[in-house]
C-alpha positions in Angstrom: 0.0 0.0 0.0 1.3 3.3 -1.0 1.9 5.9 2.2 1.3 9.4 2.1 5.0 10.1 1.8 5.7 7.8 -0.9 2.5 9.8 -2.7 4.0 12.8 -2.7 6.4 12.0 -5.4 3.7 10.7 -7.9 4.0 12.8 -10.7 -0.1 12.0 -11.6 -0.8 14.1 -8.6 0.7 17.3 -9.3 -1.8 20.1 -10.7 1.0 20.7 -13.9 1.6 17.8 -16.1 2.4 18.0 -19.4 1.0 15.8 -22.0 4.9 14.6 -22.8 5.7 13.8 -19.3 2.9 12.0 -19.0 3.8 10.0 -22.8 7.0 9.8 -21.4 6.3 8.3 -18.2 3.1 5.6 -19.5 5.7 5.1 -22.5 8.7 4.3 -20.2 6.3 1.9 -18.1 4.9 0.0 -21.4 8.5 0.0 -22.8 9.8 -1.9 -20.1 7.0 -4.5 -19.7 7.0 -5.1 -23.5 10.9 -5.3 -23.1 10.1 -8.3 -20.1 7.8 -10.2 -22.5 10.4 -10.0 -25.2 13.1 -11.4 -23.1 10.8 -14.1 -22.1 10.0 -15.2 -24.9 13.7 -15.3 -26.3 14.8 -17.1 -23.6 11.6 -19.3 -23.3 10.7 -18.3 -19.7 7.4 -19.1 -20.0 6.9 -20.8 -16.7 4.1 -19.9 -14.8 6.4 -18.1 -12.0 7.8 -16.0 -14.0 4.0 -15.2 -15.8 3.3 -14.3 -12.3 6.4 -12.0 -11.3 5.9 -10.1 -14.5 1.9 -9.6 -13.1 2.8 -8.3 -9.8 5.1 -5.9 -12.0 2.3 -4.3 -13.8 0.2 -4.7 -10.8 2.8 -2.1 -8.9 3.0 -0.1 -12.0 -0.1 0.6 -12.8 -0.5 1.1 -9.0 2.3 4.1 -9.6 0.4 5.6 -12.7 -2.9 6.7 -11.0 -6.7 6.2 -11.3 -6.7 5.8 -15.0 -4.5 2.9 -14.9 -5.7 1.1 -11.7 -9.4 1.3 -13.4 -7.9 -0.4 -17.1 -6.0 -2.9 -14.9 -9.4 -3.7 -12.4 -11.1 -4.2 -16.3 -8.8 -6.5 -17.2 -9.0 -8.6 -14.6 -12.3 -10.4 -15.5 -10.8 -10.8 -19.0 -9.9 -14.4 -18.9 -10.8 -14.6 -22.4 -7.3 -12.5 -23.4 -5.0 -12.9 -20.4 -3.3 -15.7 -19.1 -4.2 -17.1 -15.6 -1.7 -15.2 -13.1 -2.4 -12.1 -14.7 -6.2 -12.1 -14.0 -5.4 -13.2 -10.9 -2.9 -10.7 -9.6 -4.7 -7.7 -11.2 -8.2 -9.2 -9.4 -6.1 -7.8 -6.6 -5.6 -4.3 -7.5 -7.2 -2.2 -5.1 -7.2 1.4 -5.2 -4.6 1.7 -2.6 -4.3 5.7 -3.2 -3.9 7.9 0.0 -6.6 10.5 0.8 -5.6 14.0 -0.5 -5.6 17.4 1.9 -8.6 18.1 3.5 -8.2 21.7 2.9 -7.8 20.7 -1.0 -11.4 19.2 -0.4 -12.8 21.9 1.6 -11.7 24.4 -1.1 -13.6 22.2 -4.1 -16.3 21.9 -1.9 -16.5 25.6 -1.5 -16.3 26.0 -5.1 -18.5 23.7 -6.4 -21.4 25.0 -3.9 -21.0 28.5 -3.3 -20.7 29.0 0.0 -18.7 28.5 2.7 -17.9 24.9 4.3 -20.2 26.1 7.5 -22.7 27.3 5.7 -23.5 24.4 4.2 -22.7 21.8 6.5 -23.1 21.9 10.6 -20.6 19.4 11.1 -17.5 18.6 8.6 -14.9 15.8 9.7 -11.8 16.6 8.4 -10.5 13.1 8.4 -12.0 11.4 5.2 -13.9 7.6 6.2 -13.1 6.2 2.9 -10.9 7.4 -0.1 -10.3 6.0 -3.7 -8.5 6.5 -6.7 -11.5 8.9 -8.2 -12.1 10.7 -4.8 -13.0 10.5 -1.0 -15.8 10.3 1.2 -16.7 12.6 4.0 -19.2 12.3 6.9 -21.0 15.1 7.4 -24.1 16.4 8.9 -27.0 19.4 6.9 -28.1 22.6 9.0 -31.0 20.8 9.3 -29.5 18.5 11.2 -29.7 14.9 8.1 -26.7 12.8 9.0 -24.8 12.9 5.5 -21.6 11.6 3.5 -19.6 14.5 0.9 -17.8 12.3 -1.9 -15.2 15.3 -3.0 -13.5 14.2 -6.7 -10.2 14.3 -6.4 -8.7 17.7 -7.9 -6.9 17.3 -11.1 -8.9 14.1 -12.3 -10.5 15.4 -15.5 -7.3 16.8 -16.9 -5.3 13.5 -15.9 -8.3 11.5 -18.0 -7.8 13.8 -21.0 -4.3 13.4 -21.1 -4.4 9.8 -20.7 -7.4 9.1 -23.0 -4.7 10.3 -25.6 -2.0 8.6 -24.0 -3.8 5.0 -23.7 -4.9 5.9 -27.6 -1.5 6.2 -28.7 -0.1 2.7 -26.9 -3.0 1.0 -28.7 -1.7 2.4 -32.0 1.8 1.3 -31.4 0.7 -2.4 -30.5 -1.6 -2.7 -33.8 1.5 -1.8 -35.3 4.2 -3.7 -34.1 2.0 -7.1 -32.3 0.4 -9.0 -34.0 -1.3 -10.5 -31.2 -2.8 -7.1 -30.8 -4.9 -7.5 -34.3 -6.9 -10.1 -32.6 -9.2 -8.2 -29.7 -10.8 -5.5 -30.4 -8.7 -3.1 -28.4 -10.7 -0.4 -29.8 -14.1 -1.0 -28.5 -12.5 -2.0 -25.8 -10.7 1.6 -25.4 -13.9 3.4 -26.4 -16.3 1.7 -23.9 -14.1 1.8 -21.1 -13.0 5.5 -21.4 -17.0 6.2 -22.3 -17.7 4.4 -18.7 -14.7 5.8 -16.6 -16.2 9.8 -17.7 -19.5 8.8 -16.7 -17.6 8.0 -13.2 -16.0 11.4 -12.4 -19.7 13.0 -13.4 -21.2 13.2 -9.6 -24.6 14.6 -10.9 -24.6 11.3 -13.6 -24.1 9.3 -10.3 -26.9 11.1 -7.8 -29.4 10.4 -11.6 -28.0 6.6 -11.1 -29.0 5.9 -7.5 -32.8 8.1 -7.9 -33.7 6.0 -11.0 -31.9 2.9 -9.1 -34.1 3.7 -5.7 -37.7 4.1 -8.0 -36.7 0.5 -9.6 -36.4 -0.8 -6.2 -39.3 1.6 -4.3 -41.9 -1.5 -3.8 -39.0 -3.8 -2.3 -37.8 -2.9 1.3 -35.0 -5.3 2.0 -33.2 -3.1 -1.0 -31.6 0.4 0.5 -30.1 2.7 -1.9 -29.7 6.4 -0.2 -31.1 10.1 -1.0 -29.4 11.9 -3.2 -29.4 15.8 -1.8 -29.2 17.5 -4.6 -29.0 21.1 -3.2 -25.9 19.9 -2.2 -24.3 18.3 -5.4 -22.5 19.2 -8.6 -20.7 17.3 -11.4 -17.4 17.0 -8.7 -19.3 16.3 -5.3 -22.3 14.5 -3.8 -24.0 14.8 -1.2 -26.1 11.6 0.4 -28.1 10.3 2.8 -25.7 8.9 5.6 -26.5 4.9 6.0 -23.6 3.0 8.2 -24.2 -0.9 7.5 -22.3 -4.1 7.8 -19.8 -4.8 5.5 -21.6 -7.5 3.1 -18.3 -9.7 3.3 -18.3 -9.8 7.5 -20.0 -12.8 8.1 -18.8 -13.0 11.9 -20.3 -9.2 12.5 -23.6 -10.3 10.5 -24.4 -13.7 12.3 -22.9 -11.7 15.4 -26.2 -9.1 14.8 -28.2 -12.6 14.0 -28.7 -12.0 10.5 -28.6 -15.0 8.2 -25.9 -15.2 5.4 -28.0 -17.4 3.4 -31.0 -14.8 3.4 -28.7 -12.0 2.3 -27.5 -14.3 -0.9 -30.8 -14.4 -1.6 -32.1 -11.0 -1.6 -28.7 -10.1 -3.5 -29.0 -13.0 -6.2 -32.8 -11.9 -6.7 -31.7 -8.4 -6.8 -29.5 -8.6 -9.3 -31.6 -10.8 -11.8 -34.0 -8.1 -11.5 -31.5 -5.8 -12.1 -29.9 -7.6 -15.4 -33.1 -9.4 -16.7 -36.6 -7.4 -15.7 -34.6 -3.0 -15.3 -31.9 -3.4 -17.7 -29.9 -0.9 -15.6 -27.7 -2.2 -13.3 -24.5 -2.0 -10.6 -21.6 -3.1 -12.4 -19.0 -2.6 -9.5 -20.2 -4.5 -6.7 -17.6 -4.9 -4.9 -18.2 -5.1 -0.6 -17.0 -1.5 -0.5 -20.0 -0.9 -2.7 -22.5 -2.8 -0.8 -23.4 -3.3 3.6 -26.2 -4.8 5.2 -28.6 -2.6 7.4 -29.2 -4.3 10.6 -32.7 -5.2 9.7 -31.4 -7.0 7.6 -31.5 -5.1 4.1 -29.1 -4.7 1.5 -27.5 -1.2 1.4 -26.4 -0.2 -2.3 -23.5 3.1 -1.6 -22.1 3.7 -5.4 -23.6 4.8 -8.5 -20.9 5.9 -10.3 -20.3 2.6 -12.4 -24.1 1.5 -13.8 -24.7 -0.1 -17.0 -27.9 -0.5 -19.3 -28.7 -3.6 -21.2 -30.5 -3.7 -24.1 -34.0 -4.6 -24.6 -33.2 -7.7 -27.6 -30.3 -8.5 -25.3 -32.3 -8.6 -22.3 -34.7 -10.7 -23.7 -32.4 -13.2 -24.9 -30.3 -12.9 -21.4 -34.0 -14.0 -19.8 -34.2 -17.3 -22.4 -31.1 -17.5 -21.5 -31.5 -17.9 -17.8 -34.3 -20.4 -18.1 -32.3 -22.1 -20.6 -29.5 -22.7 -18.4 -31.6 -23.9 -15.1 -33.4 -26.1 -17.6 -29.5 -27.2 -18.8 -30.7 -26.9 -22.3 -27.7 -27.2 -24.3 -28.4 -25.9 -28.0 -30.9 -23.2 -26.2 -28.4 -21.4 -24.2 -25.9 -21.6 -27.7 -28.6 -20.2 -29.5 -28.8 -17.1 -27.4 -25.1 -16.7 -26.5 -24.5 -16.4 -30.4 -27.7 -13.7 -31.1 -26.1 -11.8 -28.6 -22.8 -11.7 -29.5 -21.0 -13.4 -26.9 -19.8 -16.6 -29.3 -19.1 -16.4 -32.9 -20.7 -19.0 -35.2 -18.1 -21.5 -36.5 -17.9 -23.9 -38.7 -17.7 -26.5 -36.3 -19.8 -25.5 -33.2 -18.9 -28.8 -31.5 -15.9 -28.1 -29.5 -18.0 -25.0 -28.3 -21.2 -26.9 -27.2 -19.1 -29.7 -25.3 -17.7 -26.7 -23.2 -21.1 -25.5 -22.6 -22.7 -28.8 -21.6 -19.3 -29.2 -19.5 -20.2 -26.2 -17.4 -23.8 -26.8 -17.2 -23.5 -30.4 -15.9 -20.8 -29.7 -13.5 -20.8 -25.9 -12.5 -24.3 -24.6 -12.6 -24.5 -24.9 -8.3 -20.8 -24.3 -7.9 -18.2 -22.3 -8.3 -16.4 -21.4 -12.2 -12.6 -21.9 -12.5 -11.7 -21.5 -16.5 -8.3 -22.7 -15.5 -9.6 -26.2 -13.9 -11.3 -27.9 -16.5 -8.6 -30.3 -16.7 -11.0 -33.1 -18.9 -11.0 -30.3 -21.3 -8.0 -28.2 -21.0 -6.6 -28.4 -24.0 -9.4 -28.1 -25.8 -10.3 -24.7 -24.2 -7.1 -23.1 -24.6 -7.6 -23.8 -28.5 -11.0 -22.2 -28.3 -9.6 -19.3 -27.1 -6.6 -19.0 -29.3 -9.2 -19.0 -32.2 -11.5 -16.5 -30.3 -14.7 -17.8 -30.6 -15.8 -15.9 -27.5 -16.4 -12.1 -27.5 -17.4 -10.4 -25.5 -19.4 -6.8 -25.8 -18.9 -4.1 -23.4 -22.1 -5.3 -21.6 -21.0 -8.8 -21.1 -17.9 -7.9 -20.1 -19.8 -5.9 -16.9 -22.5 -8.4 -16.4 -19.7 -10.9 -16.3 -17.7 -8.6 -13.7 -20.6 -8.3 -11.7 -21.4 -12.2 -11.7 -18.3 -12.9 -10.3 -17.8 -10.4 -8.2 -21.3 -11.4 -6.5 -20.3 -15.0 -7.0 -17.3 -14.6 -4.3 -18.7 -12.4 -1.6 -22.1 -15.3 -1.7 -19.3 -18.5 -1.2 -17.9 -16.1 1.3 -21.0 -15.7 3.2 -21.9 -19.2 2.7 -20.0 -22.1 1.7 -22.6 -24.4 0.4 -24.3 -21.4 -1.8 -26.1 -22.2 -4.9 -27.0 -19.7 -7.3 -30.1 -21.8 -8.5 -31.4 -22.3 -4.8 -31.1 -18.4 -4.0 -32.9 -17.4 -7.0 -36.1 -19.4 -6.6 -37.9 -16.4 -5.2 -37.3 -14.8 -8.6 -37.4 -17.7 -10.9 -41.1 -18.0 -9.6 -41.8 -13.8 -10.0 -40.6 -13.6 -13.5 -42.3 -16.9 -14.5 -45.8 -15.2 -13.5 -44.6 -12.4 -15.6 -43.5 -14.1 -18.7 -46.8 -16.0 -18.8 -44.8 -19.2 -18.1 -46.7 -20.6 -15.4 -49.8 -21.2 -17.0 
């Protein structure tokens, strides 16, 4: 973890940075990791230690290059399709591990942004932030009227170090389609445009407090879900003002069956929540990660961040819903059928190898856990699937998938013997009233 000292020599953080230092500095970085892979591969070190050294290199450095690059490498870690396995799983660990910056920085943006003085708008301000992130940091807080609140203040600079690196980024793309061939095989420009597209739509604090009101009306008829009020007298596009709810962290099982709340009840009401979210809204969460998410201690699922949402679209979300009933039914040729219409596996000439995987995963994984990387029976087989790149995935799988897994692990947390298909009955009986199924 970085320390405030060690921050203070981060050249992303200072307030004049030129578009060639920053070149200079992501070039430098790129240049040297390029210049690892090269060696290895002259020298055939191809061993999964050393895969795994040159991981927790990139880890560290994007670490060093700031909230642009610890956001690309948190994307890239749920793309198993186009890593290898010790890179997904070191960058799974990137964390923004970026100190607070000055409250009186804070303070002053605060001012700013409101028009008025700290005081005037707030009865009580700690100083002392109770969270902080790569994009910005959260203060507790409390109105004139006396609400309990939390003051997310965006970290000062962080527009101009996104323009600059949007061009940056741009440029290392160009040079790989150059000279890598393995480059010409993913779509590294979708992949650029969607993540840059999402990452602006992050810094955009107004975007975020529109997020959690049309989240909270989704949600209005179901009480176990919490999302907080947005007070919009007190927001702009670079801070937020909400509702202050403290909660259990969703991941602190001894705290939650210490407070006699049941894990298994909480896997439920998240599971359901999120089908509804991806299959009946089309708008959902896609960072929920236990920072994101606590538990009230009624019981109810507290949702903190809005920042990161994503839409699905209505012909996708009706072929995500065949999907689903597809997959519980373990109808093989069904859930191929719908993966190919939207987009998330090329046709081939010969679909076979692809449908074996499929029924692989359906017979043995639908109640447990998914490890690409342990399919020994069909190892070899998969690793040619995905040299060929049969699989791609759009913008919106890639953050349905990220969302999937991310639930995936904090459920097997709270409960060992979870099974998706169990917790999702409650839902699996709504929307087959509303599809007209159950008659």
């Amino acid at each position: 973890m970085l320390t405030q000292d060690a921050s203070k020599s981060l050249r992303w953080q200072r307030t004049q940075y030129s578009p060639l230092t920053r070149k200079i500095d992501v070039f430098s970085a790129f240049g040297k990791f390029f210049f690892f892979l090269w060696w290895d591969n002259l020298f055939q070190n191809k061993s999964a230690s050393v895969r795994k050294r040159r991981a927790k290199w990139l880890v560290r450095t994007m670490l060093d290059l700031g909230p642009t690059f610890i956001k690309i490498g948190q994307s890239l870690s749920t793309r198993a399709d186009i890593l290898p396995k010790e890179y997904v799983e070191e960058l799974g660990k990137l964390q923004d591990n970026v100190p607070s910056f000055e409250t009186t920085e804070a303070i002053a943006i605060i001012e700013s942004e409101l028009g008025n003085s700290l005081y005037s708008l707030y009865r009580d301000f700690q100083e002392r932030p109770i969270a902080a992130a790569s994009l910005g940091q959260v203060h507790k807080a409390k109105l004139q009227t006396g609400e309990e609140v939390v003051v997310k203040v965006q970290r000062p600079g962080l527009k101009s170090l996104f323009d600059l690196d949007v061009k940056v980024v741009k440029s290392v793309i160009r040079f790989c389609q150059r000279y890598f061939s393995w480059a010409k095989r993913y779509e590294l420009d979708a992949i650029y445009y969607d993540f840059f597209k999402i990452l602006y739509q992050e810094i955009d604090y107004v975007n975020e407090g529109k997020n959690a009101d049309r989240f909270r009306e989704n949600f209005k008829d179901y009480p176990e879900i919490i999302v907080p009020l947005v007070y919009w007298t007190y927001t702009t596009e670079k801070v937020i003002t909400l509702e202050y709810l403290p909660g259990i962290k969703i991941n602190d099982k001894v705290r939650l069956e210490a407070c006699k709340i049941n894990p298994k009840r909480i896997n439920q009401i998240g599971v359901c929540c999120y089908l509804r979210q991806l299959l009946l809204d089309g708008f959902f969460q896609a960072d929920p990660h236990p920072g994101n998410l606590a538990v009230s201690l009624d019981g109810g699922v507290i949702f903190y961040d809005f920042g990161m949402m994503a839409e699905v679209k209505s012909l996708t979300k009706d072929q995500m819903i065949k999907t689903f009933f597809a997959i519980l039914r373990k109808d093989v040729d069904q859930v191929l059928n719908t993966l190919i219409t939207i987009g998330l596996i090329e046709p081939m000439p010969d679909i076979m190898p692809v449908k074996r995987l499929v029924n692989f995963l359906l017979e043995n994984f639908t109640d447990k856990p998914v490890d690409f990387y342990n399919f020994d029976e069909i190892k070899e087989e998969l690793y040619v699937l995905f040299e060929q790149q049969p699989f791609r995935l759009p913008s919106q799988m890639i953050f349905i998938l990220k969302s999937l897994s991310t639930l995936d692990g904090i459920a097997r947390n709270l409960d060992p013997d979870y099974s998706l298909v169990t917790c999702a009955q409650p839902f699996v009986k709504s929307i087959t009233v509303a599809q007209g199924r159950g008659r």
